[in-house]
C-alpha positions as a printed NumPy array, in Angstrom:
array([[ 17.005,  27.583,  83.406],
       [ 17.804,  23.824,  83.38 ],
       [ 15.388,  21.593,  84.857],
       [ 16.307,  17.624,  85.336],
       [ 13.688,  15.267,  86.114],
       [ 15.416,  11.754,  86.801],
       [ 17.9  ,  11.543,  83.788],
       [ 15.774,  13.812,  81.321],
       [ 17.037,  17.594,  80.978],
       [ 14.703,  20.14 ,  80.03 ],
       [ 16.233,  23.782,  79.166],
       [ 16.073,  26.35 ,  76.542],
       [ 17.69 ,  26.219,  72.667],
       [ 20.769,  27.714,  72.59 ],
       [ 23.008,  27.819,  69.474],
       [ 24.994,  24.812,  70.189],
       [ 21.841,  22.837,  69.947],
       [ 20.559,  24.24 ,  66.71 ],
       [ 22.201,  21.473,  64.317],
       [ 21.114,  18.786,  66.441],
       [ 17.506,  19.826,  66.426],
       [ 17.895,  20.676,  62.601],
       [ 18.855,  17.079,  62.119],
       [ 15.59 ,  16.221,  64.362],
       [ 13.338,  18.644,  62.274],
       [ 14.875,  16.906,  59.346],
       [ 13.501,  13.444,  60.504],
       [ 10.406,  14.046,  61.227],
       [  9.09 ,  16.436,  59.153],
       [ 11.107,  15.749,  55.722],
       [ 11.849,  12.365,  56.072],
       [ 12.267,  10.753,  52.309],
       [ 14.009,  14.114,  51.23 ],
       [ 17.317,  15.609,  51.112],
       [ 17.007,  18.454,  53.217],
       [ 20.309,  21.   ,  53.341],
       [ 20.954,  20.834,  56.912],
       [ 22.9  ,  23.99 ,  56.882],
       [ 20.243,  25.536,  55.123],
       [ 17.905,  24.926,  57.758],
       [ 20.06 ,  25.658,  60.657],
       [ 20.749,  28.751,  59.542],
       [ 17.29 ,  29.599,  59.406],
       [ 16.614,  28.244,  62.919],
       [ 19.209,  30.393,  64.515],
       [ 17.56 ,  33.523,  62.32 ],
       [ 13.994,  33.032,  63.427],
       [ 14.068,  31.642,  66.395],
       [ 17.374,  32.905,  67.998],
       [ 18.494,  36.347,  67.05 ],
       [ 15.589,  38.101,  66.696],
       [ 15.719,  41.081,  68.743],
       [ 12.417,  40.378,  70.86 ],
       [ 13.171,  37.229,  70.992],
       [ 13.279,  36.316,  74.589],
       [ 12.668,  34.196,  78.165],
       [  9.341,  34.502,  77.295],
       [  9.087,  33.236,  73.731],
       [ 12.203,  30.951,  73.95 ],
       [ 11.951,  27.551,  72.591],
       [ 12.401,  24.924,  74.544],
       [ 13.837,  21.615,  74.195],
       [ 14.232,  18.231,  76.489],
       [ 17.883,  16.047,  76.331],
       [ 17.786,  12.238,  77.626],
       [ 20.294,  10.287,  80.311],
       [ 22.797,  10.208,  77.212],
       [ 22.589,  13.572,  76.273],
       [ 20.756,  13.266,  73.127],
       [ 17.912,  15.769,  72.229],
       [ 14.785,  13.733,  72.734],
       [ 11.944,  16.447,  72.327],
       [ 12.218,  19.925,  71.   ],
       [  9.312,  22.414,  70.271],
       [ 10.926,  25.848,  68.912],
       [  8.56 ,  29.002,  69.911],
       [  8.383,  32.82 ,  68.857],
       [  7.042,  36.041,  70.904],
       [  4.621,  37.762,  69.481],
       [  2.989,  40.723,  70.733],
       [ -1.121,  39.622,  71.1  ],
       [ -3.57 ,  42.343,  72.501],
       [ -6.065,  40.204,  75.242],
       [ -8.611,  42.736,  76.255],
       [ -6.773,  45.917,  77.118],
       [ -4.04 ,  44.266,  78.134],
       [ -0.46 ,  43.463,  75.984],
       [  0.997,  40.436,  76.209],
       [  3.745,  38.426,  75.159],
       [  2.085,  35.329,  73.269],
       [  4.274,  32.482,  72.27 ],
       [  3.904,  31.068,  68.995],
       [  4.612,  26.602,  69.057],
       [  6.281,  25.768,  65.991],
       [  7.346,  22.093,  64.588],
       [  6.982,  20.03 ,  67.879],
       [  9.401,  16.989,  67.353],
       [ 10.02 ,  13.578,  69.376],
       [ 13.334,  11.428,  68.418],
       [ 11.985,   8.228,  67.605],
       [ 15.237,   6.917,  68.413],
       [ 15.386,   7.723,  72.071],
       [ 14.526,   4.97 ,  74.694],
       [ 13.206,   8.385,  76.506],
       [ 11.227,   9.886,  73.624],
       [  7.79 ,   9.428,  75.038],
       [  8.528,  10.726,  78.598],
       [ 10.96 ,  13.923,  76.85 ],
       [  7.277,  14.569,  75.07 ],
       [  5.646,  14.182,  78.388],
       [  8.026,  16.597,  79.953],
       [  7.849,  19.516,  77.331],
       [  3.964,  19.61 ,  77.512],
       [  4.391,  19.665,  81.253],
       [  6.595,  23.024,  80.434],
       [  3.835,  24.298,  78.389],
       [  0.501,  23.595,  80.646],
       [ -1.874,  26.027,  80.398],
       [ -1.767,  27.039,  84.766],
       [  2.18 ,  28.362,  83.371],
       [  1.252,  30.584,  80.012],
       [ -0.537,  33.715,  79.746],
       [ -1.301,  33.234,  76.057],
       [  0.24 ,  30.245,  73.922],
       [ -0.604,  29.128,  70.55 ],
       [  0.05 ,  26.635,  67.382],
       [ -2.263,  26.255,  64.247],
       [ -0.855,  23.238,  63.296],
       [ -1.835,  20.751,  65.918],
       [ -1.833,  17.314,  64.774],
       [ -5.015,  15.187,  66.313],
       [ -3.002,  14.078,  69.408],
       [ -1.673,  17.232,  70.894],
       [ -5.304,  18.913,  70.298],
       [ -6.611,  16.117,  72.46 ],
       [ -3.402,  16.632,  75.134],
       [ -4.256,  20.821,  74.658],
       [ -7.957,  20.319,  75.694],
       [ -7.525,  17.509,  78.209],
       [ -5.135,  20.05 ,  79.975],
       [ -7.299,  23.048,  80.248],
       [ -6.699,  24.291,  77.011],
       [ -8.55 ,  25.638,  73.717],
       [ -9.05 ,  24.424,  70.399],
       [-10.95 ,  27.427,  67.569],
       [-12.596,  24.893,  65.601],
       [-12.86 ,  27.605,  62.693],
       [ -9.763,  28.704,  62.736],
       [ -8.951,  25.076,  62.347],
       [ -9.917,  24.721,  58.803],
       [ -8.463,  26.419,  55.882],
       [-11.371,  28.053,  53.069],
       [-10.89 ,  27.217,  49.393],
       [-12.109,  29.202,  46.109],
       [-11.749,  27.389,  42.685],
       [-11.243,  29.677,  39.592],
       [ -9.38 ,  27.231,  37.104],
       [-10.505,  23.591,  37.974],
       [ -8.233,  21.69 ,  35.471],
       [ -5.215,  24.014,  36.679],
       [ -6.171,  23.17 ,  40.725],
       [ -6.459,  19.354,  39.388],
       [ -2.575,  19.444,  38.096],
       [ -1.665,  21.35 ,  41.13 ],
       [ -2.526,  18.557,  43.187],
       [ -2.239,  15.519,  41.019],
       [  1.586,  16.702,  39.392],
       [  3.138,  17.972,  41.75 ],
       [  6.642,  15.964,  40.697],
       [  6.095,  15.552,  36.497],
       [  9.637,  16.511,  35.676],
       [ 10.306,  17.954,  32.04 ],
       [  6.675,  17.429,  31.355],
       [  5.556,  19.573,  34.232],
       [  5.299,  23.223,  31.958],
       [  3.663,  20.931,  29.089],
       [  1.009,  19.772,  31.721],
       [  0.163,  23.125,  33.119],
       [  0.069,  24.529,  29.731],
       [ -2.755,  21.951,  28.701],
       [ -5.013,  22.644,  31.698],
       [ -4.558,  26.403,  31.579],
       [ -6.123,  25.917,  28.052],
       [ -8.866,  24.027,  29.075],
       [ -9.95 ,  26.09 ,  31.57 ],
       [-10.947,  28.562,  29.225],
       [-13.583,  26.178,  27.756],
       [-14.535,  24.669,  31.607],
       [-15.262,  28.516,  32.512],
       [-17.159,  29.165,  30.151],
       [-19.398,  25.875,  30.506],
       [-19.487,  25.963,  34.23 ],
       [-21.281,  28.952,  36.17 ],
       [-19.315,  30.667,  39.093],
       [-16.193,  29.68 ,  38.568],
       [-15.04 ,  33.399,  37.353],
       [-15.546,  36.361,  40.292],
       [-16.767,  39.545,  39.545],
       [-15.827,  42.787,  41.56 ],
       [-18.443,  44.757,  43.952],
       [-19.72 ,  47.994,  42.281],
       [-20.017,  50.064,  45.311],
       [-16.126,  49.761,  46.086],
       [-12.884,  49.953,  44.502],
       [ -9.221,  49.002,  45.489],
       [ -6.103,  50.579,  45.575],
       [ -2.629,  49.081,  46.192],
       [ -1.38 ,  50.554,  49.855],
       [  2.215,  49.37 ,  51.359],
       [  2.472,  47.011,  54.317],
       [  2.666,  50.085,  56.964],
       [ -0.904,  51.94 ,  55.901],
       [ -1.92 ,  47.831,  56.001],
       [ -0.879,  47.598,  59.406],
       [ -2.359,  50.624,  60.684],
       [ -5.969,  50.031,  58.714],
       [ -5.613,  46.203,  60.386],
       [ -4.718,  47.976,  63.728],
       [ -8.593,  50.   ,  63.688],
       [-10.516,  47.315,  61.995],
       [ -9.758,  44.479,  64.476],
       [-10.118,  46.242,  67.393],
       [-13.223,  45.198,  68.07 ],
       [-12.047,  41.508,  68.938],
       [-11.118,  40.926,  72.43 ],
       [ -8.177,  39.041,  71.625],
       [ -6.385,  40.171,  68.393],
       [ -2.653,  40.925,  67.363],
       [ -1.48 ,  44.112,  68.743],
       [  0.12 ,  44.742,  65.145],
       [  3.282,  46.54 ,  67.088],
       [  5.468,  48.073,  64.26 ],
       [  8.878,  46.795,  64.483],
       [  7.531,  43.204,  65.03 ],
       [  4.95 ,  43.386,  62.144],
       [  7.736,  44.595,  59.678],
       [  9.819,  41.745,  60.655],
       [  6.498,  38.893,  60.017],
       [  6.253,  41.153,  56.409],
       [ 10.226,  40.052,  55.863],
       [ 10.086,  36.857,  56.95 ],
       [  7.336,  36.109,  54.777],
       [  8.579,  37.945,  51.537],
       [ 11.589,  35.836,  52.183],
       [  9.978,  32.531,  52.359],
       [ 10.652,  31.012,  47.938],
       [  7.348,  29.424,  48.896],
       [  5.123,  31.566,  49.076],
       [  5.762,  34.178,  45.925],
       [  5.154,  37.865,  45.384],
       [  3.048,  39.97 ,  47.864],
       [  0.212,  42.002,  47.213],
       [ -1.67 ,  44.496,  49.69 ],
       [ -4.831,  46.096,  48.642],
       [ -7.001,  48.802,  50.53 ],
       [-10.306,  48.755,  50.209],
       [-12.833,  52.158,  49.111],
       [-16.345,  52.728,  49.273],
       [-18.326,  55.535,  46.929],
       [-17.182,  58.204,  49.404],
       [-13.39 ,  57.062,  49.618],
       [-13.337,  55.398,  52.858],
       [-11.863,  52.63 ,  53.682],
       [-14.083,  49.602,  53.78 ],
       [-11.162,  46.971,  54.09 ],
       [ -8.296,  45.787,  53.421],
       [ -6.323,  42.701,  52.078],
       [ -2.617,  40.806,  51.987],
       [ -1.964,  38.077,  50.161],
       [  0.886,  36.26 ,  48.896],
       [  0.132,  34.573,  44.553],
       [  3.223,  31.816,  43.842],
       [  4.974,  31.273,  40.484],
       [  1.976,  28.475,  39.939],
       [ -1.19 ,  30.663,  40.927],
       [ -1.982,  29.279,  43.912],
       [ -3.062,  32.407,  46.232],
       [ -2.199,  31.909,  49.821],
       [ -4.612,  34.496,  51.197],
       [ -3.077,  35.964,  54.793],
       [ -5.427,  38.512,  55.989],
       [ -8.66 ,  40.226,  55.052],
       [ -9.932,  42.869,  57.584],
       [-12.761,  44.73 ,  56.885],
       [-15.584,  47.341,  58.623],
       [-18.756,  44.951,  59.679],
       [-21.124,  45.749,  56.945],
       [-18.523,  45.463,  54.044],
       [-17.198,  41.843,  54.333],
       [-18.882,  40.604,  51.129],
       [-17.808,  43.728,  49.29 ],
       [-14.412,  43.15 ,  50.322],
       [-14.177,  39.708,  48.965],
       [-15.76 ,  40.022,  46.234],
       [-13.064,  42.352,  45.118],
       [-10.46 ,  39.8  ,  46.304],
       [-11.351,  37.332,  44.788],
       [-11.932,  39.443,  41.26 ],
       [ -8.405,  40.726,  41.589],
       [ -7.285,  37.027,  42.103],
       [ -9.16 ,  35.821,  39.007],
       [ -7.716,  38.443,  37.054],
       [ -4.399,  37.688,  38.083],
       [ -4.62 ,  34.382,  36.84 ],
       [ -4.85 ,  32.399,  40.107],
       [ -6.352,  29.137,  39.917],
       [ -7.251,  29.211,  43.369],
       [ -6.947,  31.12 ,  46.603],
       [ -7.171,  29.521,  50.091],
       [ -6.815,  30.814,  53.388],
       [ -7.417,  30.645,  56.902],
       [-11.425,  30.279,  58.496],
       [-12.397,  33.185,  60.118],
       [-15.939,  33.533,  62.194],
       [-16.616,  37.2  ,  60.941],
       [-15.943,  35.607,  57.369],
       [-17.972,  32.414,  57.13 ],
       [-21.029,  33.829,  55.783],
       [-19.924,  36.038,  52.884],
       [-17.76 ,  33.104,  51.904],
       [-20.519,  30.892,  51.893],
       [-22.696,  33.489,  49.921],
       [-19.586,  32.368,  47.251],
       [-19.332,  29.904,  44.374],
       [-16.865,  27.007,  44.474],
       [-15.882,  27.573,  47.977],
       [-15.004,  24.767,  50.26 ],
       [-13.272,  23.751,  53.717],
       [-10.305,  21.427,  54.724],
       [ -8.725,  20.858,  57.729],
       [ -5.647,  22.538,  58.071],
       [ -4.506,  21.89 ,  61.668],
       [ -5.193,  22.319,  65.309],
       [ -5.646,  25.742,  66.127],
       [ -5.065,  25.974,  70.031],
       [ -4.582,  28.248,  72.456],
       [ -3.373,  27.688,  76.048],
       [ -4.1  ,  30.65 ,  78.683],
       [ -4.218,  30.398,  82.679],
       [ -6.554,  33.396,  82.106],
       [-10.191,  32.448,  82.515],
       [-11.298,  35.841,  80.827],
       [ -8.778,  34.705,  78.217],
       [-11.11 ,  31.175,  77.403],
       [-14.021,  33.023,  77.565],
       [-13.107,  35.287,  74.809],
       [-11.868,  32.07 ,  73.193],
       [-15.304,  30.235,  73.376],
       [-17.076,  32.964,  72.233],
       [-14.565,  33.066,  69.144],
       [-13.873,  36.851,  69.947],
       [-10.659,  36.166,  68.858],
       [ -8.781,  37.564,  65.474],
       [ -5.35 ,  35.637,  64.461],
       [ -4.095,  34.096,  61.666],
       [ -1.613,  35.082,  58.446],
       [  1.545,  36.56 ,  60.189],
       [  0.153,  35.943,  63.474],
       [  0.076,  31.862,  62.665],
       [  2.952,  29.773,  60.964],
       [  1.714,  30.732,  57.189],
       [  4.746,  32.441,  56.595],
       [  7.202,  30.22 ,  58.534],
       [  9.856,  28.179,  55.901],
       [  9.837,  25.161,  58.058],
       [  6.039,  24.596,  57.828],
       [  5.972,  24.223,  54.248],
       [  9.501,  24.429,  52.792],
       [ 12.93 ,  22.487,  53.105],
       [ 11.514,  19.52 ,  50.818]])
């Protein structure tokens, strides 16, 4: 439903606006590159448009100015979030954009976080807040994790994680590069303590597909108050749309095993062409967290990553910091609007699991399109 607030019109994406906002997207997040505009429309209409589940309640929403330009779009997905006992549909705030050449711009922004005020959603999230909408999200009632704000880091080929970073763009030289620094780091390993991982002796891992990952996830978060709900059909379509993402690479999914056979935990993770491990989720029973990275990060070693990052978690932050070459960045604002006050509670008290396919890690337009 339309809603017109002296010249500005504020109403749902349909698919005659999904060029126009791909154009937008285009602007402001890949200015400086060419960008296939088809490419990304198509992907738009995909995601964010014919998914199945997609519906009032997850729509995305965008805001048009008195000459019927789009001004403001934010693009949104349901997901399926369990608060308490209760299911309900979450939305997921994805690439919020302003036109910077729209007169209106600033009041079309105004107008979409108006939409999106916490006293209107039962559960509404991003993880990629820049500094200004995490100040508009708590100003207006809303939440802000501060771990799940920060992405973790583990080193395991320094001179390989230097390249990464530093040559990015080195043309034919690029293989030539990497080559040199994966060759050093055999020397820098051997010179510099911690830098290779070694696996727990008490457990062992076995490779498990996505489903017996979902269902192991399902138990072992279930103590959190506010967690995913991991519903089948809508976890098999995050597990697509993140295999199909160039970005990201191959995907690995690893249970867990104590002496006895049990399941102590489980991990998915995603290792690119370049060995950069983008780690999505590691569940585990309370007493076994350590164990379960530690094998982790041995299997990452051994794969040849030269690094493996990943989203904070509270139930996480001391084993990792019981770790070698560990660190933190900031990876984004990870807020939450709710006009639940049980909801904020649970929020403050960081009884909250989310992250990996229930966050934007796997979405193309957060990190591809370049």
């Amino acid at each position: 439903m339309e809603k017109r607030d002296r010249f500005l019109t504020v109403g749902p994406l349909t698919p005659q606006d999904v060029d126009e906002v791909s154009e937008l997207y285009a602007q402001v997040f890949r200015a400086g590159h060419k960008s296939d505009l088809a490419e990304i429309s198509g992907y738009i209409r995909k995601v964010f448009l014919n998914r199945e589940t997609t519906s009032a309640q997850g729509e995305s929403v965008l805001c048009r100015d008195s000459q019927g330009v789009v001004a403001a779009a934010v693009l949104a997905l349901p997901m399926k979030i369990t608060c308490f006992n209760d299911v309900i549909t979450a939305r997921l705030l994805c690439c919020l954009m302003k036109n910077a050449q729209s007169s209106q711009a600033n009041a079309a922004i105004y107008q979409l976080c108006v939409a999106m005020h916490p006293r209107s959603q039962d559960f509404c999230f991003t993880d990629t807040a820049a500094p200004r909408s995490i100040e508009f999200v708590r100003t207006g009632g809303g939440e802000m994790l501060p771990f799940q704000t920060m992405n973790w880091r583990r080193v395991f080929r320094p001179l390989s994680f230097i390249v990464s970073r530093r040559f990015r763009h080195s043309g034919v030289f690029a293989p030539l590069i990497r080559l040199s620094a994966r060759i050093g780091d055999l020397f820098v390993r051997n010179i510099i303590q911690g830098l290779s991982a070694a696996p727990a002796d008490e457990l062992s891992v076995k490779p498990i597909e996505t489903e017996e990952f979902r269902s192991i996830a399902e138990e072992l978060t279930s103590r959190f108050s506010i967690r995913p709900t991991w519903d089948k059909e809508e976890f098999a379509w995050l597990v697509a749309a993140a295999i199909a993402n160039p970005v990201l690479g191959s995907m690995s999914v690893r249970a867990v095993l104590d002496r006895e056979g049990k399941v102590a935990g489980a991990y998915l993770y995603f290792l690119d062409n370049h060995g950069l491990a983008r780690v999505f989720h590691v569940v585990h029973q309370k007493e076994k967290a350590a164990g379960v990275l530690k094998c982790l990060f041995a299997e990452l070693d051994e794969a040849g990553a030269y690094a493996a990052t990943g989203m904070a978690q509270t139930d996480l932050l001391i084993p990792l910091s019981r770790e070698s070459r560990v660190s933190y960045r900031y990876r984004g604002g990870f807020c939450v609007l709710s006009k639940h006050a049980h909801v904020i509670d649970a929020l403050r008290r960081n009884d909250v699991y989310l992250g990996g396919f229930y966050s934007e890690s796997w979405n193309r337009l957060a990190m591809d399109f370049g």
